[in-house]
N, C-alpha and C positions, 0 to 999 in steps of 0.2 A: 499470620498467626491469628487465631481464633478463638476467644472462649465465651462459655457459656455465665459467666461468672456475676459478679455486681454491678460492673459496669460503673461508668462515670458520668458525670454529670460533663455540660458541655461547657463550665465555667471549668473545671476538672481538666478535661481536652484542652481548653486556652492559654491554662496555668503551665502544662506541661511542655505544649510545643512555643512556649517563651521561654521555657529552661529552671521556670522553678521547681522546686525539690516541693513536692505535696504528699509525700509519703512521710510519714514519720518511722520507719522502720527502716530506716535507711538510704542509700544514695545511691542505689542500682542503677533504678531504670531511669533518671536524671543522668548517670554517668552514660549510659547507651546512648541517651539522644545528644548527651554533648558530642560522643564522638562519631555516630552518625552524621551531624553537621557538620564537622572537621574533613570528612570526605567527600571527595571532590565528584559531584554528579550525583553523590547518594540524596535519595529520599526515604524519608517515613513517615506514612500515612498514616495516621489516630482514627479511628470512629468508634465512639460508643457511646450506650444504652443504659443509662442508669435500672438496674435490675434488667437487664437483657444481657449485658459483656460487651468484650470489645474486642474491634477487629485491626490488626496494625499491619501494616505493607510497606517491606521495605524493599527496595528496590537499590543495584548497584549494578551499572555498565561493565559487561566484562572486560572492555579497555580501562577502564580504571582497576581492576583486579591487582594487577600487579604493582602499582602503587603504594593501595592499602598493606600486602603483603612485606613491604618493603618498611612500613609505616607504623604501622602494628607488630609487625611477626606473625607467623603461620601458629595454629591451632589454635 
């Protein structure tokens, strides 16, 4: 996923992928990366541009698929 948006600083990026909550509007996207790292094989990849956006990549084995489905629930 990709935007063109405000982007983050890279103290911002270091904050997030240790799991702090840096958003003061809520626990969204802190809740996503906790449970990205709860899956087993998953990765997600941060980069971004303070005034350029950010680009994140996540990535999941589809032999783990059926895990997370089981883990989670479907939709």
């Amino acid at each position: 996923m990709r935007d063109d948006g405000v982007g983050m600083t890279e103290e911002q990026v270091k904050a997030l992928n240790n799991g702090e909550n840096i958003f003061s509007n809520g626990i969204g996207f802190t809740n996503v990366l906790r449970r990205v790292k709860e899956m087993p094989s998953a990765t997600l990849s941060i980069t971004s541009k303070k005034d350029e956006g950010t680009t994140m990549v996540f990535i999941q084995p589809l032999k783990e698929l059926q895990h997370v489905e089981n883990y989670y629930g479907r939709g």
